[in-house]
PATITOR-258404 format. One line per field, with one value per residue (C-alpha): residue number from 1; x, z, y; residue in one letter. Coordinates in steps of 0.001 Angstrom, whole numbers, plus 500000, padded with zeros to 6 digits. Each point is the difference from the previous one (the first is absolute). Example, Ala and Ser with C-alpha at 12.3 -4.5 7.8 and 13.67 -1.06 7.14 Angstrom:
2
n <- c(1|2);
px <- c(512300|501370);
pz <- c(507800|499340);
py <- c(495500|503440);
res <- c(A|S);
% end
This chain:
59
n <- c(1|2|3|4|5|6|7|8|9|10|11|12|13|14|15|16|17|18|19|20|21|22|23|24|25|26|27|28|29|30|31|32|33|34|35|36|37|38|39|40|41|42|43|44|45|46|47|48|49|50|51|52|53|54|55|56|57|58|59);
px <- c(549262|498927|501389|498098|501265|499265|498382|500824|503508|499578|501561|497982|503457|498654|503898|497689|497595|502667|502164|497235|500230|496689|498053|497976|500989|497403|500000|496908|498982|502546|502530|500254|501098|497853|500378|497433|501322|497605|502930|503074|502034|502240|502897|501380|501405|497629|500707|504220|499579|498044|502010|497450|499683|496573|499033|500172|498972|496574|499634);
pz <- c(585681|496851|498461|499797|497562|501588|497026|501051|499419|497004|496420|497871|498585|500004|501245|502761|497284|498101|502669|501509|499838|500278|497954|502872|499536|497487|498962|501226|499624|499172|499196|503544|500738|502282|501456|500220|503960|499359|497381|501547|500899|502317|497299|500754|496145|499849|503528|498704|496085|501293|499282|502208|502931|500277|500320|503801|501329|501258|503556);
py <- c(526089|501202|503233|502871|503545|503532|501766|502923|499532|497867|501345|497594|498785|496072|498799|497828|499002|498272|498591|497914|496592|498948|503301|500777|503664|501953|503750|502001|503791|502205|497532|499180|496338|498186|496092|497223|499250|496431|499248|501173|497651|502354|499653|503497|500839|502837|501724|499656|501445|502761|502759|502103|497960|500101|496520|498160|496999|500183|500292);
res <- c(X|X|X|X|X|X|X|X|X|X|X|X|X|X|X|X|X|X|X|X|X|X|X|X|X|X|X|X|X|X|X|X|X|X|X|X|X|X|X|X|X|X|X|X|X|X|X|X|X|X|X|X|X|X|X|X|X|X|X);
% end
């Protein structure tokens, strides 16, 4: 399953953004990270470099 990040929790740091393999992670508002779930390829770098644990696979 794709991962998915909990904005709420999210620092805008961009650790997941530059971890992922394939660049399917993008920055939206608020520096916020967001991921394009039709590119993920379920890789998991993001969900272990984020130092706020806010991204889980999607359920």
């Amino acid at each position: 399953m794709p991962r998915i990040i909990y904005k709420n929790e999210c620092i805008g740091c961009g650790t997941c953004q530059r971890v992922c393999l394939v660049g399917c992670i993008k920055e939206g508002e608020n520096r916020k990270r967001r991921v394009d779930i039709t590119a993920c390829v379920d890789c998991g770098a993001c969900q272990f470099a984020c130092p706020k644990k806010c991204i889980l696979e999607q359920e």
